[in-house]
N, C-alpha and C positions, 0 to 999 in steps of 0.2 A: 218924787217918790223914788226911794232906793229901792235895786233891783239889784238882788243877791247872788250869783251862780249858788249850782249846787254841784259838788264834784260826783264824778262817776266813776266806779271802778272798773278798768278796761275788760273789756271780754275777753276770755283764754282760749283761743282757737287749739281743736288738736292737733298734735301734730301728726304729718303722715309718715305710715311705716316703711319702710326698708321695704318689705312686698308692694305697697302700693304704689314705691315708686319704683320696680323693677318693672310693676307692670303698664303704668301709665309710658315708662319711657318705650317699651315694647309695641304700644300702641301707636308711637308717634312716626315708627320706624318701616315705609312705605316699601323703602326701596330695599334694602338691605336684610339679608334673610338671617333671622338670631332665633337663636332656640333658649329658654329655660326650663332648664333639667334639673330634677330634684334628685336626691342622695342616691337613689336607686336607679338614674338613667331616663324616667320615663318624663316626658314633656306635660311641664304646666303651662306654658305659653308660648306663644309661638309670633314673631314679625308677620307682616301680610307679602312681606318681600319671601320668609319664610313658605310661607303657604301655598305662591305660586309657584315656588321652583322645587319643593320636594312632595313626595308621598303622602297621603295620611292614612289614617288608621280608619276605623269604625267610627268615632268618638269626634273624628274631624283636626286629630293635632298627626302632625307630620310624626314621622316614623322615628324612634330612636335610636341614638348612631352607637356605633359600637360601642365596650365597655372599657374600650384600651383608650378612650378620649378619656373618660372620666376617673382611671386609674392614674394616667399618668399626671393629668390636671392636679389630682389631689396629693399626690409628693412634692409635685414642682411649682404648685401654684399657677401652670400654663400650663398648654399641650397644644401644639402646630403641626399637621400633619395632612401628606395628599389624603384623600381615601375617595372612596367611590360610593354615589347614593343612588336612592328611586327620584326619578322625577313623577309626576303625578301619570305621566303616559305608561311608569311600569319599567324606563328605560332606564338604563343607569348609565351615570355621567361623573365625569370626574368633578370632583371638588375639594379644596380647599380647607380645613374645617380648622379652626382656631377656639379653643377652649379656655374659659379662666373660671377660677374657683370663688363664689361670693362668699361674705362674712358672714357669722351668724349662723353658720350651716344649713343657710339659704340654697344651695345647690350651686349651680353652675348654669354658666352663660357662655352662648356657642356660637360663635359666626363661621356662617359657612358661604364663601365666594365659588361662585359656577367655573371652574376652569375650561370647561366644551372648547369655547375658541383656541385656546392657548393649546387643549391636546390636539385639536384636528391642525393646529399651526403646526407644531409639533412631528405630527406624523406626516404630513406634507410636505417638510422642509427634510426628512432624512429619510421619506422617500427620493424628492428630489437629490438630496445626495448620493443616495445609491446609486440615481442614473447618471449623476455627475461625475462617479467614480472613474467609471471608463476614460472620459473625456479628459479625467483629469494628466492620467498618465499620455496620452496623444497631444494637447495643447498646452502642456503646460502650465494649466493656471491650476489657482485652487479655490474652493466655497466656503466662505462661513455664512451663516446665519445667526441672526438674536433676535429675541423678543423684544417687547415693549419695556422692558427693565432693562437691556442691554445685556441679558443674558446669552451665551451661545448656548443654541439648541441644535444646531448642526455644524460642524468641519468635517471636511473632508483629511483624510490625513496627511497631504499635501501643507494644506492651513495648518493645519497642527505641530509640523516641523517648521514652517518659516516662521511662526510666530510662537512658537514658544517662549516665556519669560524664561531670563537669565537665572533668577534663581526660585522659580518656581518653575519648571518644566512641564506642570499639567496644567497650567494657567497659559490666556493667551494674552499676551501684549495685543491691546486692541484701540490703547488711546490716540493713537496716529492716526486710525481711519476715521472715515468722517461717517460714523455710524449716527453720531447724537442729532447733527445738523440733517440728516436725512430724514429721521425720523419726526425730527422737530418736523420740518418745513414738506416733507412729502416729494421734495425735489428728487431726481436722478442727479449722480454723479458720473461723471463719464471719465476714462484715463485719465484719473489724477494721481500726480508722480507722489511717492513718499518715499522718504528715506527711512530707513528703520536700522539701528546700531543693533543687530542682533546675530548670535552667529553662524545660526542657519539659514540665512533670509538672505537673500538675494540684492544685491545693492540698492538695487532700486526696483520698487515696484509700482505697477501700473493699476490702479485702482477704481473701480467700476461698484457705484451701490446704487437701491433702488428700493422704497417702500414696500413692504409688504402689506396688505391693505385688509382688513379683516372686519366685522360689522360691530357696531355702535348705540348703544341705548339713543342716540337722537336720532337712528335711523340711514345716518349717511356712514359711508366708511371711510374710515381713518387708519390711518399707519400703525399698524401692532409689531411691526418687527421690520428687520434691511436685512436683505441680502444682499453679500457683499462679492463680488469675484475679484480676485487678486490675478493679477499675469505678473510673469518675470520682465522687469520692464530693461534689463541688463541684453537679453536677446534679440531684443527690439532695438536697442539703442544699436545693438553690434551689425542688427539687418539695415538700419535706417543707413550707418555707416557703410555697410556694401551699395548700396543704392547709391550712396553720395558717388562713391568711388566710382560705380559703374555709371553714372552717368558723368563724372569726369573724364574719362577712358575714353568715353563715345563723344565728348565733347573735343577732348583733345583729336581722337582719330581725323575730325570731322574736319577740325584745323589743319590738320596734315594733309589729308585730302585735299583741300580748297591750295594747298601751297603747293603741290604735287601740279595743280589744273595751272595754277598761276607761274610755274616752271616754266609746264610746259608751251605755255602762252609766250612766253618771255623767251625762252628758246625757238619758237616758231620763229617768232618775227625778227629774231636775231640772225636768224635763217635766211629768212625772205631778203632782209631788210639790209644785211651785212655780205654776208656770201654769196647770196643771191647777184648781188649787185656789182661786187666785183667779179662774178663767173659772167655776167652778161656785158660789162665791158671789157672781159678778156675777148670774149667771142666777137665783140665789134673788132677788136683790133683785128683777130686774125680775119676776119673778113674784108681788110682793106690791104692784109701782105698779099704777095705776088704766090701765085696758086703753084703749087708742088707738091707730092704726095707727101712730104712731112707736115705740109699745112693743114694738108683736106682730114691728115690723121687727128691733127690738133683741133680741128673745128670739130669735127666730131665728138672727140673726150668731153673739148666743153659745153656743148651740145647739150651730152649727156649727162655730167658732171651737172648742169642748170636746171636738167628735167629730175634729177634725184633728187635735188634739193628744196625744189619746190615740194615735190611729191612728202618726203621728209615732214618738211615745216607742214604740208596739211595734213599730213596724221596728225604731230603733235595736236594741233591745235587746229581744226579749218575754221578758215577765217568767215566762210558762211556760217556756222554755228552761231558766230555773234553778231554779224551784221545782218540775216537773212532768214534766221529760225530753223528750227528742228526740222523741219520739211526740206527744208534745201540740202541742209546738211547729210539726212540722209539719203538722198537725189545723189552728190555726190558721190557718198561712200560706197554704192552698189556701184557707180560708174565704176571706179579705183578697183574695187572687187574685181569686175568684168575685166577689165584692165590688163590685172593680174593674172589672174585662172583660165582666161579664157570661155567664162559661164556666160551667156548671152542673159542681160539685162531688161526684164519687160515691167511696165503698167497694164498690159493687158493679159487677167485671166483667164480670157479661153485660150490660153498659151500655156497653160499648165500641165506639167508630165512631159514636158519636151527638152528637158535637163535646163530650165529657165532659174534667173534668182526674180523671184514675182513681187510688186512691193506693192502692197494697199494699203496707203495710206491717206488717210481723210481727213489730217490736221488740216490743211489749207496753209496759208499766212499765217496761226495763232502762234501768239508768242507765249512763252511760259517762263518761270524764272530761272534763271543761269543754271541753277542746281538744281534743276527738273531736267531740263536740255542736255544739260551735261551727263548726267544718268543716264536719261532714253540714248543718247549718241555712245556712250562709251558700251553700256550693255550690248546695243545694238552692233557694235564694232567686231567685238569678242565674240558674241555667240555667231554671228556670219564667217567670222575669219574660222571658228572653230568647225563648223560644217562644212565649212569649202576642203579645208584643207583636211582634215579628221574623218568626216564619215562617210564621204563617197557616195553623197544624195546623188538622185537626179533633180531631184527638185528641191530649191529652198523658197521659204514663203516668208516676207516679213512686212508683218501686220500694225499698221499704229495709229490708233483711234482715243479717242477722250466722251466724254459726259458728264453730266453733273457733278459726281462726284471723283473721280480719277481719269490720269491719263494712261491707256494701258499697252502695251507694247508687246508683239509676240513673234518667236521668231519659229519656223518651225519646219522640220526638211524629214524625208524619207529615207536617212543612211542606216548606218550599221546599228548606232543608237552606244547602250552602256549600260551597265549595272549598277547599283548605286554605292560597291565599295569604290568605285571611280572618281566620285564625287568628294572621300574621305582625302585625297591625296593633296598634298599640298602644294603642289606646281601649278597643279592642272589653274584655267582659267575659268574654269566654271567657280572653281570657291573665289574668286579675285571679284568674279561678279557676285556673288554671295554678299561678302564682305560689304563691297561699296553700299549692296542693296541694302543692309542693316542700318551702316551710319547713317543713313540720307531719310529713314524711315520710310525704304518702300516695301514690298511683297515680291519676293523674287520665287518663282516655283516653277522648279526642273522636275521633267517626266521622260522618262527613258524606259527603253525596254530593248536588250539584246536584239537586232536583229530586224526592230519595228522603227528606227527612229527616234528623235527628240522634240519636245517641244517645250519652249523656256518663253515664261511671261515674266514682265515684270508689270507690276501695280503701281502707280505713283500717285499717294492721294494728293486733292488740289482743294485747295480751301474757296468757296466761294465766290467771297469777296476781295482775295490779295493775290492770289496766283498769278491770274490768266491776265496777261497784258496785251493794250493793242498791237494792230501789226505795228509794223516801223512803214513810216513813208517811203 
């Protein structure tokens, strides 16, 4: 059996109007707050993005926006413009509001984006400028800020002069900094150098940026803007170079110093070692001619001539200091002192006030390193020689003790004393002790008073673990 189709004519669906789909697409539109406005302004529909962020009325439709949106819409075909709405709290808040005119004479279609963040950014960021104002003329640097479009909303007018374009002058040259990458990534930038060919700008600058962080429909915050601080990085490079230089100077003195010690080491024992040697077998010979008063004059000279030279060679250099430690050495140097001046030399203080040079020291046997030793003994050389001879104490006291952390030395007497343009003079041996005290990195601190005495310490820190050496066997 044949089985025939039978055709059918398709069914004509209608089609929908231009309103229906303004307003289905309206409905679809969650997030996004769009108004449709008919000829006269007033709202036939309204987004739900709409209706959470503005005003409504009686009727339940949000408030309708001025009539200079709808004015200008209808000449230009658009109209972009800040302006300010009701939120449903009654508050107003900036916004955004973007217009376009439909066909038909359908009305108009209005999106309106929240700008709240972007003004409270805003007014934050040139408040912060204003306090940064100050700062700017004392340190030197300068502030921009931008938003999330990379727009500036704050400079300082600092920023505004170094970064001026060549031939835009109210624009800033801003593609050198790493504004985009911060913003992308949320990272801190920290002094990063850029060059910039402009001709206000500073050769080089030193560039410091940093998220601004502001809140987020997913809830977490995210980067809406960088602050960015520029420093002159040309003043830094010229400070960085004083530094270098200044610690050249202190390196070089410090070599100078060490050749000055190693002189005088080399002159001691050329002393000792040389003339010494020949003045003590002059003195054997005359000890073996036949006795006559030209002889007994000649043993004598060389006598004497042998005891200066040794004396000599142990200033330069006592040969305890090296083989025997800082305690020996200055054991010696009060002898030498006593020697000299005729000061009676004691370790014991209940001997003080009896015109005594008094020595308490507690090092023991410790050894220290050369240019620890050599410090404490040269300091301690000058400020003794300078009270014996200069202040007319009756008592001098020199102290030299260690701990933990430094070994510290003080010398300290009951003379005439000094005022402190005394100290300004450049003979004097108190700055010669100053001096040394600097290159070596210790603490040297003079206290004087007309009339009451001196007392001079010096500090020498000691490191731990490398300083302090055994005695010597």
């Amino acid at each position: 059996m044949t089985v025939y189709g039978v055709a059918r004519r398709p069914v004509a669906c209608e089609p929908q109007s231009l309103e229906e789909q303004v307003r289905a697409w309206l409905e679809a539109q969650s997030e996004a707050a769009v108004l449709w406005l008919a000829a006269d302004g007033s709202v036939l529909a309204a987004s739900a993005g709409a209706l959470s962020l503005l005003a409504c009325d009686d009727t339940g439709m949000p408030l309708p926006p001025p009539r200079v949106d709808l004015q200008v819409a209808a000449l230009k075909g658009s109209c972009r413009r800040p302006c300010r709405r009701l939120n449903p709290a009654g508050a107003s808040i900036p916004v955004e509001a973007v217009t376009l005119t439909l066909p038909r004479g359908l009305g108009y279609l209005q999106w309106i984006e929240d700008r709240s963040d972007e003004d409270a950014l805003r007014s934050g960021l040139e408040s912060l400028t204003a306090r940064h104002q100050a700062l700017t003329t004392i340190a030197a640097d300068a502030l921009v800020a931008v938003d999330g479009h990379l727009r500036v909303v704050a400079a300082c007018s600092t920023a505004r002069r170094w970064l001026a374009a060549v031939n835009e002058p109210d624009s800033l040259a801003l593609d050198r900094l790493p504004l985009e990458r911060v913003l992308r990534t949320g990272a801190t930038v920290r002094d990063l150098e850029v060059r910039l060919d402009l001709p206000n700008c500073p050769r080089i600058l030193m560039v410091s940026a940093g998220p601004i962080l502001g809140p987020h429909p997913s809830g977490l915050e995210q980067p809406v803007g960088v602050l960015c601080i520029l420093r002159d990085g040309t003043v830094a490079e010229s400070r960085s170079r004083s530094a270098l230089s200044r610690d050249a100077e202190i390196a070089l003195s410090r070599r100078v110093l060490a050749s000055q010690e190693a002189e005088r080491g080399r002159f001691a024992r050329e002393l000792h070692d040389d003339l010494g040697q020949g003045l003590t077998g002059l003195r054997l010979l005359l000890e073996q001619a036949p006795d006559s008063p030209a002889v007994a004059a000649a043993r004598r000279c060389a006598a004497d001539l042998l005891q200066r030279t040794r004396t000599l060679s142990l200033a330069l250099r006592p040969a305890m200091l090296d083989d025997l430690g800082l305690t020996a050495a200055l054991d010696w140097l009060a002898g030498q002192l006593r020697d000299q001046s005729g000061r009676l030399s004691s370790r014991d203080p209940s001997q003080a006030g009896t015109g005594l040079l008094t020595l308490r020291i507690t090092l023991g046997e410790e050894r220290f390193p050369t240019e620890v030793e050599i410090t404490a003994y040269r300091v301690a050389q000058e400020a003794l020689s300078n009270a014996i001879r200069h202040s007319g104490a009756g008592e001098i006291t020199l102290t030299a003790e260690r701990d933990a952390e430094a070994l510290t030395l003080t010398v300290l007497d009951n003379g005439a004393g000094f005022d402190r343009d005394f100290l300004d003079q450049p003979s004097t041996g108190l700055r010669g002790m100053q001096d040394r005290a600097i290159l070596t990195g210790c603490d040297l601190e003079i206290l004087s008073t007309p009339g009451r005495g001196c007392r001079i310490t010096l500090t020498v820190p000691l490191a731990a673990d490398s300083l302090v050496r055994e005695a010597l066997p």
